[in-house]
C-alpha positions in Angstrom: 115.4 120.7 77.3 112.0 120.4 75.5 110.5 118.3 73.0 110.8 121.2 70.4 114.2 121.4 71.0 115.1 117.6 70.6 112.8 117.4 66.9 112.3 120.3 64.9 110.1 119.7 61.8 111.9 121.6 59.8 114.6 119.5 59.3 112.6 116.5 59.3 110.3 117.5 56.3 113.9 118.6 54.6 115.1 115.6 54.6 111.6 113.6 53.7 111.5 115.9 50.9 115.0 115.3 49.7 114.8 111.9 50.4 111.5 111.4 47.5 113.7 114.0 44.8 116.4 111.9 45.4 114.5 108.7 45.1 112.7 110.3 41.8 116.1 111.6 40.1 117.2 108.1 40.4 114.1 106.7 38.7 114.3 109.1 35.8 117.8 108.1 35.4 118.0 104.8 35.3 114.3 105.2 33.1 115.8 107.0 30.5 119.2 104.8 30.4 116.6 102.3 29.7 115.3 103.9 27.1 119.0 104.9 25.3 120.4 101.2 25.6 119.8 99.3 22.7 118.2 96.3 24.7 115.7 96.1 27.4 117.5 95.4 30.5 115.7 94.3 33.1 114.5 91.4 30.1 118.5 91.2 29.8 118.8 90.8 33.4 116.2 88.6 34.6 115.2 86.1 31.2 119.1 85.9 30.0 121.0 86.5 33.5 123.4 88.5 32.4 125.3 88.8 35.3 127.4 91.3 33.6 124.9 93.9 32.3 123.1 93.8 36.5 126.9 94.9 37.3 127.0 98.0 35.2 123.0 98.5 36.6 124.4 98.1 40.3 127.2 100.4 39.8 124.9 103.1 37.9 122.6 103.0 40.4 125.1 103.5 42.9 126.9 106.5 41.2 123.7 108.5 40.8 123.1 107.9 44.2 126.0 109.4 45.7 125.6 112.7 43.2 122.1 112.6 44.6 122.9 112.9 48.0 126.3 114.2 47.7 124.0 117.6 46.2 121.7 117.3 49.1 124.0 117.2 51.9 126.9 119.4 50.3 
């Protein structure tokens, strides 16, 4: 058993690649329900610690993430 056997590239640079979409899906998302909510949240968040506005943020960012990588995996 080679080296080329154990780590083939291809699969590594699949999953680098998905890894940055993923990553960049979740940015846009979260940018643009920034940019549909009425208030700036991370202002929200951080200046008026609005504890319940970061958990609705949390659990976004959470949901995308599993249709992100439920898409890359399935």
């Amino acid at each position: 058993m080679g080296i080329n056997e154990l780590i083939n590239y291809k699969y590594i640079v699949a999953s680098v690649l998905y890894s940055v979409l993923g990553i960049a899906i979740l940015v846009i998302a979260f940018w643009i329900i920034e940019k549909i909510t009425p208030e700036n949240l991370w202002k929200e968040i951080i200046d008026k610690q609005n504890m319940a506005l970061a958990i609705v943020c949390a659990a976004f960012i959470i949901a995308v993430a599993i249709i992100v990588s439920s898409s890359i995996h399935g």
